[in-house]
C-alpha positions, -999 to +999 in steps of 0.1 A: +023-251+569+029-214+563+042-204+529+071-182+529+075-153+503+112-172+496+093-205+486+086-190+455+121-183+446+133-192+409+096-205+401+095-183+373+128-192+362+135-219+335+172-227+354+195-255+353+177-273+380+146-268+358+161-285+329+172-315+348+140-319+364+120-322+331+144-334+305+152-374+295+186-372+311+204-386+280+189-352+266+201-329+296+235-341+290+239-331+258+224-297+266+254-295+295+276-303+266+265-275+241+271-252+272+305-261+278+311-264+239+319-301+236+290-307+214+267-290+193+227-287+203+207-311+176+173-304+163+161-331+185+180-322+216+160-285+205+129-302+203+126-320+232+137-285+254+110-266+234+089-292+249+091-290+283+100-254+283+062-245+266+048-281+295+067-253+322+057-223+310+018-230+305+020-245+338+028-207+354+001-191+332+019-180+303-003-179+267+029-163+249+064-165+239+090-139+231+122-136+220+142-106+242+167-092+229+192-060+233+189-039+209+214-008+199+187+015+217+201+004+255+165-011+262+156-041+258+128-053+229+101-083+225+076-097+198+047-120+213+041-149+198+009-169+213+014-209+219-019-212+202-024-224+169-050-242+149-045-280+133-057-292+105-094-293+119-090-257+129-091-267+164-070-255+189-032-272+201-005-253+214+025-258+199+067-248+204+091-259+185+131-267+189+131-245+157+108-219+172+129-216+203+165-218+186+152-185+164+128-160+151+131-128+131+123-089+133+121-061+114+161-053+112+158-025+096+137-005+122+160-010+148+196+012+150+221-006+124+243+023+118+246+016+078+247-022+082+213-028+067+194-003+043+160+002+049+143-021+023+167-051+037+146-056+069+153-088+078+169-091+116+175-131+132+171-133+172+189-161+183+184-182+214+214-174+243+220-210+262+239-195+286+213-171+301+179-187+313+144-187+302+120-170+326+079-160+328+066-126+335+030-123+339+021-143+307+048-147+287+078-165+286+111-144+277+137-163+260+174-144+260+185-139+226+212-124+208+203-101+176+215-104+140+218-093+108+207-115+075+247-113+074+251-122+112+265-085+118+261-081+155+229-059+159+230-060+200+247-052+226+248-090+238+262-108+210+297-090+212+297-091+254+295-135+243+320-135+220+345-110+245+341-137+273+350-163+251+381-147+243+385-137+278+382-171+287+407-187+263+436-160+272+433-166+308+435-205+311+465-202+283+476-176+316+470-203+343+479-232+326+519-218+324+517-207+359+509-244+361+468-243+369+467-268+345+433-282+356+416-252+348+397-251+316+371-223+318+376-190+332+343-170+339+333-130+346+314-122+373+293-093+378+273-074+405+254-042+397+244-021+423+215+000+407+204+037+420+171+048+413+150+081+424+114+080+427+090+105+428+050+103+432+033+090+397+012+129+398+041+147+400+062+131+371+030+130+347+030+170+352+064+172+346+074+176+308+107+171+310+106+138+325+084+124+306+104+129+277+139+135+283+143+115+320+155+147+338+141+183+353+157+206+324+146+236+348+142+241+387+154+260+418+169+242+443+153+235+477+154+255+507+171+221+524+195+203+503+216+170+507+245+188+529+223+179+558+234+145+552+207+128+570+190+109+543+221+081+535+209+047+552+184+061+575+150+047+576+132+040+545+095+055+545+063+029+547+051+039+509+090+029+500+090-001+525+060-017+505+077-011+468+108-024+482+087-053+489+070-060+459+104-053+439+122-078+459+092-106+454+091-099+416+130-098+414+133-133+435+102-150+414+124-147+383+158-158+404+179-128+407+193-128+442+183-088+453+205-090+484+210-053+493+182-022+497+188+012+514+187+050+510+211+070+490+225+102+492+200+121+474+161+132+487+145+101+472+174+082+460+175+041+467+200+018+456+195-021+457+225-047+447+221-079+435+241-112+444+269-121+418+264-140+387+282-148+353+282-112+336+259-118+306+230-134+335+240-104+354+232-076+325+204-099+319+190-094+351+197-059+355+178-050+325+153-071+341+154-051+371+151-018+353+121-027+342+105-039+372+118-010+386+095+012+366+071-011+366+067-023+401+071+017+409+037+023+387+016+002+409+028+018+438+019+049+425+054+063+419+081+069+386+113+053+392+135+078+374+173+062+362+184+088+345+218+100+359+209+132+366+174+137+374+175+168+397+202+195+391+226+202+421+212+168+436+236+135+437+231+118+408+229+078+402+254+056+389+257+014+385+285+004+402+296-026+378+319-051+404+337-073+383+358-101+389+374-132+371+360-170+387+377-204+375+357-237+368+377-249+396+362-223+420+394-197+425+386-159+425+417-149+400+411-111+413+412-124+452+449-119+466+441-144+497+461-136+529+496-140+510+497-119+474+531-116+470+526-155+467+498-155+445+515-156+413+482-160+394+470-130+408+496-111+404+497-115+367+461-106+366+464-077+387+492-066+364+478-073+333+445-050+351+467-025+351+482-024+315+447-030+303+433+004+314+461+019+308+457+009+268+427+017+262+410+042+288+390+058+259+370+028+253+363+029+288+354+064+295+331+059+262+313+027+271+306+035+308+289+066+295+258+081+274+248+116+269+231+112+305+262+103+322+278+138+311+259+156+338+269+132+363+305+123+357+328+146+380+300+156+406+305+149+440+290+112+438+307+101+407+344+097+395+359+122+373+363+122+336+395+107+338+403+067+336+425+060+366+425+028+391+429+027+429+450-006+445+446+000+481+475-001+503+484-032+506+480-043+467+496-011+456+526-014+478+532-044+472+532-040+433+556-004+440+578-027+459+581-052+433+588-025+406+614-017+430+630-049+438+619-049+475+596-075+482+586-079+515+554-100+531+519-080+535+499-075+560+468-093+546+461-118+567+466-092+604+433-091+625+416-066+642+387-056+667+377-022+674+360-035+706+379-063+735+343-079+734+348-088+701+363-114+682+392-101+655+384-104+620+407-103+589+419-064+578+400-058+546+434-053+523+419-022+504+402+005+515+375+019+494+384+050+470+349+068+458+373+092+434+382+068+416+369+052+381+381+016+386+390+006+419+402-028+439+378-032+467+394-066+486+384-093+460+366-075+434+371-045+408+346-015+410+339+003+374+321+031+389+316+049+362+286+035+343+255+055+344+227+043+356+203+038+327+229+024+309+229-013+298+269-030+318+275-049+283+294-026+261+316-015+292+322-053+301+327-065+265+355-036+264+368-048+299+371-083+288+387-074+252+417-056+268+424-078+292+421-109+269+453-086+250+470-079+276+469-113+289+480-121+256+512-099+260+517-114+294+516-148+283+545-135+259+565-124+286+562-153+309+566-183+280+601-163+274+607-159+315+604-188+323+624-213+300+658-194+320+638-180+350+615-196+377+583-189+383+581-162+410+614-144+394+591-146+359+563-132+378+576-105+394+595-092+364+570-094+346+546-070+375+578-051+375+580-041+337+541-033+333+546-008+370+571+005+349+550+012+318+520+019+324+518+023+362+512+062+355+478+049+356+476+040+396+465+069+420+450+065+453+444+103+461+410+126+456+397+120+421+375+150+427+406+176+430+419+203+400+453+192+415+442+157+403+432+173+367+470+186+364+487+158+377+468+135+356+474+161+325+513+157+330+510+117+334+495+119+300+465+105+309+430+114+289+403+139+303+374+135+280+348+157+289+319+148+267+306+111+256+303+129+221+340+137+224+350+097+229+329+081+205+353+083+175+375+063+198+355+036+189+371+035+151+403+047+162+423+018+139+437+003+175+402+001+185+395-014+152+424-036+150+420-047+188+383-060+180+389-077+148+423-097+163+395-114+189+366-114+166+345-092+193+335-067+163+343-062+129+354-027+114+316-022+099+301-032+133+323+000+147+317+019+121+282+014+125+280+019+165+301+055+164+271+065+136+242+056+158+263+068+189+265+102+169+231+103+160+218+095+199+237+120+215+228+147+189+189+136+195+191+133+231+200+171+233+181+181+206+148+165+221+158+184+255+165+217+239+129+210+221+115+202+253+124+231+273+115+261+252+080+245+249+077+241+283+090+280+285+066+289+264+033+270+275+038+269+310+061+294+326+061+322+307+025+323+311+031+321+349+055+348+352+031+366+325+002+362+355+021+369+384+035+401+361-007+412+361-006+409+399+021+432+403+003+454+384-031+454+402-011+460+432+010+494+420-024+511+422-026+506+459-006+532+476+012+510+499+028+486+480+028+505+448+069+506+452+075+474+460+054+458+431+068+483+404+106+465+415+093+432+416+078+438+387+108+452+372+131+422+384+110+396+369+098+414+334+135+417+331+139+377+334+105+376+313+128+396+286+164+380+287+143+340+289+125+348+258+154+360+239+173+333+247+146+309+235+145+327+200+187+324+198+185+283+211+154+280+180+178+293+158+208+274+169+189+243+167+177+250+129+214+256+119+225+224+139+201+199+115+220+215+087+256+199+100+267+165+099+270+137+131+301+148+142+299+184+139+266+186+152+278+168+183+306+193+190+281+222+183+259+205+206+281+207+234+297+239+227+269+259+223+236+239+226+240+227+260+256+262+276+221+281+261+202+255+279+221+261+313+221+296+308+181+295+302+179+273+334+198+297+359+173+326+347+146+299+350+155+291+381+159+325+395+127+335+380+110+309+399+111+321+427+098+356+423+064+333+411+037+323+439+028+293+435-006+294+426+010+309+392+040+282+389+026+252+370+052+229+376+057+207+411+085+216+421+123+202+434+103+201+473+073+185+465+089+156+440+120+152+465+104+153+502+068+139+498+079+102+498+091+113+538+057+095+562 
């Protein structure tokens, strides 16, 4: 019989079905228990997983162990640890532990802490994540882990995103359960990311400086053809593409994330591909995961899979469209309004308490979607703007503007349709989709479009799940008093009508993309933060603090902590950019414009051309002059920027950094293309953008 590529799917993952396989079943049960926190996980119940999980492991190749963990960098970090080990006759056994797998230990201090460790005070605890599975890659066996201090201050960005769907967990079934769900006693985020990606041949990126070491061009003139053409969005993938495609997919399915989706983007050499759904910490798992096969898989083929949000200047940049939704251990979609939502009281309220959510606490939002990449992205044509707002659709945001004004009429939600009389009539999607907008109801689903695509999804989904949890709280609040004079329905809808009321300023279904927009949303009082460095203080704001210490999701040092490493990032991340362009200004174009400069003079002595080369030669020493003044003035700038502190340097950064680096690029730029190519060292945006095309 003919093995099929699918046949292999999950065999690298260590998954429930694993477990049940290989564990005494007395010993699998109380493993279902620890997950659903009925019991805790023995030493012996520890054990006896260790076991079979090294038996599985060693079975698929693997010689190693690692703990994998999310550290404050946004990447993800491992320490191997070999099965092997001598006995007492020094010969070989291979051993793994419950103890070993529970937890294991790194260098804390060598990792971001933000103050919370000194440097001699190096210890850091990694400790095994039940919820998320085991899974082999090549020949190791990756354990999820969360990452501590010798104090258990959260050191990761996975450890808060457990603790925020706990609490968003708790407030939603107190929720249901006085709407009278009373058999529900779990409530669980889902998540899908859909991941854009460029990719440009391996030769191309390995001679480009800049995207080596900062993930985007810093300089570049535009191509002759751009994106406005409009013909690169779904159409046919190329061969070289087809077979990465195909690889990523297998590698992706082995370890048992569902890659569903695969096509062109907007951009020359821009792909997307979109996972199926899954509870939101195995999602971010698995989308770290992807990244790195991403790059990886990319390598082999030859290419760089570049996910920096703005790779190519004046090109659409990428994003991670984080689709979020709330699931019940009875199997209900709380953020589905089925064909009747003015009589889904349970989504109403969560709809509603959506809405007062972003409302709150857009800053937290705008910062944790975002990353000094994400600047040069937010705004364009691809992306949403700046500023937090949410789209309903018609049908959701009608309804919710007719119960705010005490008109409530039936929806259309359930009306069919066929474009064609030879076919069958399907159900009316009940929202359109809004690309404007930051956080948008697409049907059954919420779309957060603003995270950046390098960007880990757990700070902006530990944020999403905090304010909700608080919100719900409030609701709760509401409907408790509603209801002891009021019934149900009456409760509910006051209770949509009083949030409408409040914090409805939030709703807007128009272009996102528009200066009218910027006013309108300037008069509603909503936020329009321009720079990530600009929101990270939100983050110790004392509602922010006071918001994450009421559900135990951070404490004020973990804040405190995150803004100073947040500081010190975005104040690296330009200065290694700045750095990076004046020396690739200085030992590579400069000299180019410096040869093409000696042509122009060889050629004044001919008769013929002797005008035309003294202008040329006059245009481009001219740029030669202005680039190399501006280099001097940024080396300066830079100098008397290590001299201020984080948050000063950040706002220097912005107002005066970044605007000499663009101003440098347009001369760049311009200068480029007075250089023949035999002169211009760098490949340029043609060749890295349109030589994936067959």
């Amino acid at each position: 019989m003919t093995k099929h590529v699918f046949d292999d799917f999950g065999k690298y993952l260590f998954n429930d079905a694993e477990m049940k396989k290989r564990l005494p079943r007395n010993i699998y049960v109380k493993w279902v228990n620890s997950l659903k926190h009925e019991g805790q996980l023995s030493q012996n119940t520890a054990d006896a997983i260790a076991h079979a999980m090294k038996d599985w492991a060693l079975s698929l190749g693997a010689t190693h162990y690692s703990h994998w963990f999310q550290p404050l960098t946004g990447a993800t970090a491992q320490k191997h640890e070999s099965f092997l080990e001598p006995d007492a006759n020094f010969e070989p056994l291979t051993r793994f532990s419950g103890k070993m797998l529970i937890r294991g230990n790194a260098d804390g201090s060598s990792f971001p802490t933000g103050g919370l460790r000194a440097t001699f005070e190096a210890r850091g605890y990694t400790y095994w994540d039940i919820t998320s599975p085991a899974f082999v890659r090549d020949n190791i066996l990756y354990i999820p882990t969360v990452f501590v201090s010798y104090n258990y201050d959260s050191l990761d960005l996975k450890a808060p995103l457990l603790k925020s769907i706990e609490t968003l967990s708790a407030q939603s079934v107190k929720v249901l359960h006085l709407l009278g769900q009373t058999d529900v006693t779990t409530v669980t985020p889902v998540l899908g990311t859909e991941q854009e990606y460029f990719l440009i041949k391996k030769e191309y990126y390995k001679n480009r400086e800049d995207l080596v070491l900062t993930g985007r061009t810093l300089i570049g003139a535009a191509p002759a053809k751009g994106q406005e053409s409009e013909e690169h969005y779904f159409s046919s993938i190329p061969n070289k593409v087809e077979a990465f495609m195909k690889d990523l997919n297998e590698e992706c399915w082995k370890v048992g994330i569902f890659n569903k989706t695969e096509h062109r983007e907007v951009g020359y050499g821009q792909f997307e591909c979109v996972p199926v759904y899954a509870p939101i910490q195995i999602a971010i798992d698995q989308n770290q995961l992807t990244m790195e096969l991403l790059r990886k898989v990319a390598d082999k083929h030859g290419m760089a899979a570049l996910l920096h949000e703005k790779p190519f200047a004046r090109i659409n940049g990428s994003g991670k469209h984080n689709n979020w939704s709330l699931m019940t251990d009875t199997g209900i979609n709380l953020t589905d309004p089925n064909d009747s939502p003015e009589q889904n009281y349970s989504f109403l309220v969560f709809v509603a308490s959506i809405i007062r959510a972003i409302d709150q606490y857009p800053e937290l939002l705008r910062l944790t979607a975002s990353g000094p990449s994400n600047d040069f992205r937010l705004g364009a044509n691809e992306a949403p703007p700046a500023i937090i707002s949410m789209y309903l659709g018609d049908t959701v945001g009608n309804l919710l503007d007719d119960i705010a004004n005490d008109r409530i009429t039936s929806t259309d939600a359930g009306k069919l349709f066929s474009p064609l009389d030879t076919l069958r009539a399907m159900p009316i999607d009940v929202s359109d989709r809004n690309r404007t907008s930051p956080f948008a109801f697409t049907g059954e689903k919420f779309e957060f479009r603003m995270v950046g695509s390098s960007l880990s999804c757990a700070p902006a989904n530990t944020v999403l799940n905090t304010i909700l949890a608080d919100s719900l709280a409030e609701s709760y609040d509401f409907l408790a008093a509603k209801l002891e004079k009021e019934d149900i329905s009456k409760a509910v809808f006051a209770l949509c009508k009083d949030i409408m009321q409040k914090h409805g300023r939030v709703l807007f279904s128009g272009n996102g993309y528009s200066d009218e927009w910027v006013k309108e949303a300037a008069k509603r009082g909503l936020p329009n933060i321009r720079s990530f460095s600009e929101c990270i203080d939100y983050l110790i704001d004392p509602r922010s603090i006071a918001l994450f210490e009421k559900y135990k999701v951070f404490s004020k040092a973990e804040l405190e902590s995150r803004a100073e490493i947040l500081h010190e990032q975005f104040n690296n991340s330009v200065k290694f950019e700045a750095q990076t362009l004046i020396d690739m200004l200085i030992k590579y174009v400069l000299p180019g414009a410096m040869d093409q400069l000696a042509e122009y003079a060889k050629l004044s002595a001919l008769p013929d051309v002797k005008a035309l080369a003294a202008k040329k030669a006059k245009v481009l020493g001219g740029l030669v002059t202005k680039i190399d003044a501006a280099i001097e003035k940024l080396s300066k700038d830079l100098d008397k920027s290590n001299k201020l502190d984080n948050g000063k340097k950040g706002a220097f950064m912005v107002s005066s950094i970044r605007p000499q680096m663009e101003d440098i690029r347009t001369l760049t730029d311009t200068m480029e293309s007075l250089i023949a190519r035999k002169y211009y060292p760098l490949p340029n945006y043609t060749d890295m953008m349109f030589d994936l095309d067959d």
